[in-house]
C-alpha positions in Angstrom: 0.0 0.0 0.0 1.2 3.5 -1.0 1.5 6.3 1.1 -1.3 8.2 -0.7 -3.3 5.0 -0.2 -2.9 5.3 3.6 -3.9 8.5 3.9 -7.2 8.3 2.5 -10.3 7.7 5.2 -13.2 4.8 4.5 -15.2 8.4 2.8 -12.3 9.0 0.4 -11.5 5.5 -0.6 -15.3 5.1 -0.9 -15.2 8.2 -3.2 -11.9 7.4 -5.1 -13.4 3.6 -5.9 -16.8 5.1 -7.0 -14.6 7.8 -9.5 -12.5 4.8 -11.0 -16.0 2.9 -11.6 -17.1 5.9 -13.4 -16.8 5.5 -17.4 -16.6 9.4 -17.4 -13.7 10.0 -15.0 -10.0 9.5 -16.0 -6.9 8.5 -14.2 -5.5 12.3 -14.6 -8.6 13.8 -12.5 -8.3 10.7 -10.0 -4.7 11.9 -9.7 -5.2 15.6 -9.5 -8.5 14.9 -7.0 -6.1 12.2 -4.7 -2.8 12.2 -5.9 -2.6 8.5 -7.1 -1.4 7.1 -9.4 -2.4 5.0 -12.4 -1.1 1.8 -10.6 -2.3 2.9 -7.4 -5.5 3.0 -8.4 -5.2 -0.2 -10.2 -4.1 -1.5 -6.6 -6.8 0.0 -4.5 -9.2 -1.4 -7.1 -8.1 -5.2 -6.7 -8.1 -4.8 -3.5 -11.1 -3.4 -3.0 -13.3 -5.2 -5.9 -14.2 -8.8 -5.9 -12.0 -10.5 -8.3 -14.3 -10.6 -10.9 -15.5 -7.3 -10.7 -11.9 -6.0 -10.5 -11.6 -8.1 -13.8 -14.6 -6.4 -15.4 -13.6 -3.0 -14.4 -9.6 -3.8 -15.8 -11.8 -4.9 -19.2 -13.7 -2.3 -19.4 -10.9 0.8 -18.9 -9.1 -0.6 -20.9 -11.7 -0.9 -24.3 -12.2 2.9 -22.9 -8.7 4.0 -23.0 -9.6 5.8 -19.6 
């Protein structure tokens, strides 16, 4: 876990997960909004997603170019 994962409370992990779900949202405003990174996010996600939702999610960013 990151540092910038750490420091984020249930409400801004809640928040962050619910932006990454989001088709409209991309990786730079998830970085500007909590300072993550790409991979962080990624990380946050599988841990936070059951496996085949994380799987889904991964599937779906990625047809989307988020």
């Amino acid at each position: 876990m990151s540092a910038g994962e750490k420091n984020l409370s249930k409400e801004r992990m809640s928040e962050l997960i619910e932006l990454a779900l989001s088709d409209k949202v991309s990786f730079n405003a998830i970085r500007g909004e909590f300072g993550l990174r790409e991979i962080e996010v990624k990380n946050v996600m599988r841990k936070n997603l059951k496996p085949k939702s994380y799987i889904a999610w991964r599937k779906r960013i990625f047809r989307k170019g988020k």
